[in-house]
C-alpha positions in Angstrom: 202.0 184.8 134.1 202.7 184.8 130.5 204.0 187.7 128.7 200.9 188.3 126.9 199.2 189.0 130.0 201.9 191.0 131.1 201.3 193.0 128.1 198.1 193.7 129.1 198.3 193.9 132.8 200.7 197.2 132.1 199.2 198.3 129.2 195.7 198.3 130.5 196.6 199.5 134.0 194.2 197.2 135.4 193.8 194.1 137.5 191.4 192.0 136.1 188.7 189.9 138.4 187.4 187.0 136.6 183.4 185.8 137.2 183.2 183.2 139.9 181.1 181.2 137.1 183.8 181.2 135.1 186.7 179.4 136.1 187.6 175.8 135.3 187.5 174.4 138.7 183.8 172.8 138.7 183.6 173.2 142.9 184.2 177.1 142.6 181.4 178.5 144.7 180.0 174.7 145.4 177.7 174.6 148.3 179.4 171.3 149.5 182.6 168.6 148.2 183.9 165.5 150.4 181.4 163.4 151.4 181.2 164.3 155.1 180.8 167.7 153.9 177.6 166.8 151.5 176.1 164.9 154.3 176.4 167.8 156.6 175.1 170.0 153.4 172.0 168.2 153.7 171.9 167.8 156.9 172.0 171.4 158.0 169.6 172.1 154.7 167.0 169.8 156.5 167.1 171.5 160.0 167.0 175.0 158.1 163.7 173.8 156.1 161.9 172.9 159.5 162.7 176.6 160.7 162.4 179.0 157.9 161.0 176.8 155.1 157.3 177.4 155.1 156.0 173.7 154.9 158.2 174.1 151.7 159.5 170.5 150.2 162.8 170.0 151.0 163.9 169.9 147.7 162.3 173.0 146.7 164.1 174.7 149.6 167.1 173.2 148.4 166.9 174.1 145.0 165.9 177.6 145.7 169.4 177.8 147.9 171.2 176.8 145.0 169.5 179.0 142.4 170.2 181.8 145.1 174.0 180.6 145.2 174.0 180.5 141.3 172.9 184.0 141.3 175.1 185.4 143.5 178.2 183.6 141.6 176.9 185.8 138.4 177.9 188.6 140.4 180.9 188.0 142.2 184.2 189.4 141.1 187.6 187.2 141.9 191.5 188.5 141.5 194.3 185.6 142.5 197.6 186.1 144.2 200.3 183.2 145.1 200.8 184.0 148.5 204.5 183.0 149.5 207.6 185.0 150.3 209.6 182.7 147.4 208.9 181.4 144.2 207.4 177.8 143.2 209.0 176.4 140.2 205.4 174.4 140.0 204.0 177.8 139.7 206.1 179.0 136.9 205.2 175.7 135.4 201.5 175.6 135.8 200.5 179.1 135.0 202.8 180.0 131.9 202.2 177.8 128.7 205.7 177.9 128.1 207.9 178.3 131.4 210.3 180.4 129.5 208.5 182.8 128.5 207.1 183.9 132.2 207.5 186.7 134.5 205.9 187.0 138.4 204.8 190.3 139.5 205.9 190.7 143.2 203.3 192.9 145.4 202.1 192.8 149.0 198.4 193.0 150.4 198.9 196.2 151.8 199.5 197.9 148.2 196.8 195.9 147.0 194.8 196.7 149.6 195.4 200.4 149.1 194.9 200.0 145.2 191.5 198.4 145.8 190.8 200.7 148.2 190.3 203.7 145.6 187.4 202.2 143.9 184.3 201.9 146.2 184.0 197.9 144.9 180.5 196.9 147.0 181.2 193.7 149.2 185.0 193.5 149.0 187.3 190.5 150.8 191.0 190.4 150.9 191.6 187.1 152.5 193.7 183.8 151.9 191.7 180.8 150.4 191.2 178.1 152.8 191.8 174.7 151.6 189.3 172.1 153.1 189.1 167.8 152.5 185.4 168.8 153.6 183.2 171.7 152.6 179.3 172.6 152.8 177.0 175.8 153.4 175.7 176.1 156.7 173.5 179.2 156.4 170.1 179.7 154.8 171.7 182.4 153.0 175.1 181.4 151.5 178.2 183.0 153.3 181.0 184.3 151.3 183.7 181.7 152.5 181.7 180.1 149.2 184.3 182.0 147.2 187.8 181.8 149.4 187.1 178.2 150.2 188.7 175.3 147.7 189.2 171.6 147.6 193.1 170.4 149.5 193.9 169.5 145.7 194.6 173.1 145.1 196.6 173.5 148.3 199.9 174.1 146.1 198.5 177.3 144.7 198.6 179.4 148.2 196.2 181.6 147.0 195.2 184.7 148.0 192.1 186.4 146.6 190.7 189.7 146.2 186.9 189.6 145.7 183.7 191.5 145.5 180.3 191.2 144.6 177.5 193.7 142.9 174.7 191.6 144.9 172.3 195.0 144.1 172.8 194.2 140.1 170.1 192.8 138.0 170.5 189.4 137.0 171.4 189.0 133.2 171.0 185.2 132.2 172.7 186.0 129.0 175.6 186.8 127.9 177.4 186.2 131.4 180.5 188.5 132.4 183.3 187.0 131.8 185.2 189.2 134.5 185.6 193.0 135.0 188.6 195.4 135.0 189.7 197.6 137.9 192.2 200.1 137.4 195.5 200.3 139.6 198.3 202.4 139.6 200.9 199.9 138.3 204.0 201.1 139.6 202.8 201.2 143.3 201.2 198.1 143.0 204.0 196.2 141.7 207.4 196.2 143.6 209.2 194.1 141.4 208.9 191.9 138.2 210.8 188.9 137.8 212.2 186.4 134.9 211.7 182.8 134.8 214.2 180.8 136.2 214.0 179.1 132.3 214.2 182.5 130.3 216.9 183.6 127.8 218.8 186.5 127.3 216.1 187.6 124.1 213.3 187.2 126.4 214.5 188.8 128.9 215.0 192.1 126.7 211.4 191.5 125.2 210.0 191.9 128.5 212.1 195.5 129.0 210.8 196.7 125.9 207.1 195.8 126.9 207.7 198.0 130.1 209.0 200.5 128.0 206.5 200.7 125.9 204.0 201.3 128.7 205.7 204.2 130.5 206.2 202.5 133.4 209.5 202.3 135.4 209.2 198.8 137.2 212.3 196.6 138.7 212.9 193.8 136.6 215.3 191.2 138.7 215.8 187.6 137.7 214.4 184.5 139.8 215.3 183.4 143.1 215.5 180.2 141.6 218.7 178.2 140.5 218.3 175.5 137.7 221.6 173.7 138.1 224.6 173.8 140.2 227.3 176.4 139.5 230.3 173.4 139.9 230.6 170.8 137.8 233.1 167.6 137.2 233.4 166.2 133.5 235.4 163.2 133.4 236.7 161.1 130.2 237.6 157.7 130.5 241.2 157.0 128.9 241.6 153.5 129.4 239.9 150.3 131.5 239.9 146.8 132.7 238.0 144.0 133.8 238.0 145.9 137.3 239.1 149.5 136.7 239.4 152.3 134.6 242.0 155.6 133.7 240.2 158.7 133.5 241.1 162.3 133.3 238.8 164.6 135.1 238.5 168.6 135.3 236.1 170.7 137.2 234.5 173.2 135.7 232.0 175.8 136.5 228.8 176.3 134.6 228.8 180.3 134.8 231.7 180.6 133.0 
């Protein structure tokens, strides 16, 4: 993340779960994606409408599905985790707006889960998202694999998710939620904070000083990742030929 949300991640002490209407992937919470999967969407919508649609239209069945769907996105809650035991320089590089200026907050599920577990948050799923070429709802009512279910596009984030849904709240068409915060104890959540692989030495004390600040006593370590090779060979050409050349040559190594 960037250090702004940093900032407030330890200022705040809270994670923050976005609204499942609200993020920028336009198949979040879709009933259906590939095209096997919306043929099977309507397929299964079809055989549902015969059973427990009422001599209801199949549209109207369909629509009502959708609406219900809709609804049920206004009140569902998401938090996202890269699940891996090592960094992804793609990561770093998708999710901070300049890779420099980045830290990752190492956790596990079971401190999340214990975290979480304080707050009594009504329908709550720690699970992995599934990535799928083919998707579609197969119940009359939809299940909540909706929400940890995304397109194989995305398969590079190995996300994890922490969600929950307020199904008993009313429905407020306007303004919608953009996300809700749910208060953690940050230094048992968080087992270590890292630098980007691309950050300086100014940076690097920035993000002490934003710990500081907060009262926290987090690790701060520096990436797993290494951005060039330690050895090095410069050479200089002295002299050359039609077919060969004098050079002097001298290793040297980049740490020092």
């Amino acid at each position: 993340m960037d250090l702004p949300k940093f900032r407030k991640l330890v200022q705040q002490k809270a994670l923050y779960f976005c609204g499942a209407r609200n993020f920028d992937d336009p198949f979040e919470g879709e009933y259906a994606w590939g095209k096997q999967g919306h043929n099977r969407f309507l397929k299964a919508q079809a055989e549902l409408c015969q059973t427990h649609g009422s001599s209801m239209p199949l549209e109207m069945f369909i629509a009502l599905n959708l609406k219900n769907l809709k609804d049920i996105a206004q009140k569902t809650y998401i938090n996202c985790w890269h699940r891996s035991a090592h960094e992804s320089e793609a990561m770093w590089k998708l999710y901070c707006e300049n890779p420099a200026e980045g830290v990752v907050v190492c956790s596990s599920i079971e401190k999340l889960r214990v975290q979480l577990g304080r707050h009594e948050l009504p329908n709550l799923q720690l699970k992995p998202v599934r990535y799928l070429r083919d998707f579609w709802i197969k119940n009359y009512n939809p299940e909540p694999d909706v929400f940890i279910s995304k397109r194989v596009a995305f398969e590079h984030e190995r996300e994890f998710r922490a969600v929950f849904q307020d199904r008993d709240a009313p429905i407020n068409l306007e303004p919608i939620v953009h996300g809700k915060l749910v208060d953690v104890n940050i230094s048992e959540l968080v087992s270590e904070v890292r630098l980007s692989p691309f950050a300086s030495t100014d940076f690097a004390a920035e993000v002490d000083q934003v710990i500081s600040d907060s009262g926290l006593d987090l690790r701060v370590g520096p990436s797993e990742i290494e951005t060039h090779p330690i050895l090095a060979v410069e050479e200089q050409v002295m002299a050359r030929g039609d077919n060969w050349y004098q050079s002097s040559m001298r290793l040297r190594s980049r740490d020092a």
